[in-house]
Wavefront OBJ file of the C-alpha trace (Angstrom):
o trace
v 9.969 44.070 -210.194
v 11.253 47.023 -208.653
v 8.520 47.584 -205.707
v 10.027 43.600 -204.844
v 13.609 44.316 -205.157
v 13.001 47.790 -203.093
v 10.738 45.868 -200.498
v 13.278 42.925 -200.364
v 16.249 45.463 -199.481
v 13.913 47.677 -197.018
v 11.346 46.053 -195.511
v 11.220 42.877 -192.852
v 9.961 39.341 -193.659
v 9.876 40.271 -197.534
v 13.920 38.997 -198.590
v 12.391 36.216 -201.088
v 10.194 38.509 -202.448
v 12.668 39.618 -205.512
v 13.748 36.406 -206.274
v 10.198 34.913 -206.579
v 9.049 37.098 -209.090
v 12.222 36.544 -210.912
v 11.474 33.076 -211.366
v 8.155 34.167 -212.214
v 9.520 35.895 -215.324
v 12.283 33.365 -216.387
v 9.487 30.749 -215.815
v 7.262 32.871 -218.293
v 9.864 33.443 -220.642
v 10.690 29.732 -220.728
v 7.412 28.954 -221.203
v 6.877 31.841 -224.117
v 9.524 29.675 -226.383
v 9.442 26.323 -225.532
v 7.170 25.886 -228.454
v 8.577 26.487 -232.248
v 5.698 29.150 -232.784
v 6.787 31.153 -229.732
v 10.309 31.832 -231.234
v 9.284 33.797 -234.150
v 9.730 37.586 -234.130
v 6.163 38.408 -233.573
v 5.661 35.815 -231.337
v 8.531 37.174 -229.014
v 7.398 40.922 -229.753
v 4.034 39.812 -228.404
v 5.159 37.891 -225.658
v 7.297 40.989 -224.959
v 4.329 42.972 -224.167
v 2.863 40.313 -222.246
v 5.272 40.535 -219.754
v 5.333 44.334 -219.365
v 1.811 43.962 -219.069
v 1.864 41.352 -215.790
v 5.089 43.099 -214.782
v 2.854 46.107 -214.556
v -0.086 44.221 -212.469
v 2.586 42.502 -210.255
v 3.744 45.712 -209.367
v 0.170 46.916 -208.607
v -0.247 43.915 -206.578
v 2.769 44.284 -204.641
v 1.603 47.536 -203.800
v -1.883 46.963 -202.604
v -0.476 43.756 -200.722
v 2.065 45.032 -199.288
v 1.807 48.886 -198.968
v -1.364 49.769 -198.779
v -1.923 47.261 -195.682
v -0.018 49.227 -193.037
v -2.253 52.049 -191.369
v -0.484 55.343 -193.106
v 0.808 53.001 -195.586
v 3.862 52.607 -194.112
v 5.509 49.532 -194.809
v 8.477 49.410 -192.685
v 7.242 48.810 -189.302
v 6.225 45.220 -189.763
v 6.433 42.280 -191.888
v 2.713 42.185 -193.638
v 0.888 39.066 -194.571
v 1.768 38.257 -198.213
v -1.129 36.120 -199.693
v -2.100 38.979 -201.723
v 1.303 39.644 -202.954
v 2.274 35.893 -203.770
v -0.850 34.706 -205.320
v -2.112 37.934 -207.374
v 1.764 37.745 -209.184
v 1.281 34.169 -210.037
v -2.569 35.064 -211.276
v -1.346 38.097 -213.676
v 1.861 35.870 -215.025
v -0.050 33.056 -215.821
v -3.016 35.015 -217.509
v -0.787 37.071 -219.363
v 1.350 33.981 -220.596
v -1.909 31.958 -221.564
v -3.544 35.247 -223.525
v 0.001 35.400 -225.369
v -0.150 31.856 -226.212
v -3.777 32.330 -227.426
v -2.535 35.214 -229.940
v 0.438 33.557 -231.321
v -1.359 30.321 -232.532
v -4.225 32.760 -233.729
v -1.668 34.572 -235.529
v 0.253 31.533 -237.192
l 1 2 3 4 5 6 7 8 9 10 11 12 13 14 15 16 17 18 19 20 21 22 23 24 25 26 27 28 29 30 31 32 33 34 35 36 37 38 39 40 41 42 43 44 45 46 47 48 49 50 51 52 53 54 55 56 57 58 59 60 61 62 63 64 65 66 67 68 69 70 71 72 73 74 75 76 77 78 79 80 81 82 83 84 85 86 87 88 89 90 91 92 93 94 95 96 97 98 99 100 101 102 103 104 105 106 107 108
């Protein structure tokens, strides 16, 4: 989340950026214990890691969408075209939420 907060505060056309990944991760933690297995203290440590891990990709993605696109990677002289940086987020958050899910009901 910090390459959206920084982009949100520095760079043009990019002010929802923060906010949408926010409610990416309260929408994944939500969704982590909304069912009774999901509350128990593995469950939680796994989910845990599960969002480091697509917190990790989601930063990689807002990177390559929105960084990497500018020539001389600079991504302060114009607002970019986000696709890759709205849809890749969504992709890791829901993987990683349905590959938790998939270990805690192995694991109960």
């Amino acid at each position: 989340m910090f390459t959206s907060w920084y982009l949100s505060n520095n760079a043009p056309g990019v002010e929802k950026l923060f906010l949408f990944t926010l409610a990416l991760v309260v929408l994944y933690c939500v969704c982590s214990v909304i069912y009774p297995d999901g509350r128990k203290k593995a469950a939680l440590k796994r989910s845990a890691v599960g969002l480091i891990i697509a917190d990790a990709a989601t930063e990689f993605a807002f990177y390559l969408g929105y960084m990497e696109y500018f020539p001389g990677y600079d991504a302060m002289g114009e607002p970019a075209k986000m696709f890759p940086a709205v849809i890749l987020p969504v992709v890791f958050f829901l993987c990683s939420w349905f590959f938790m899910r998939i270990l805690n009901d192995m694991f109960r």
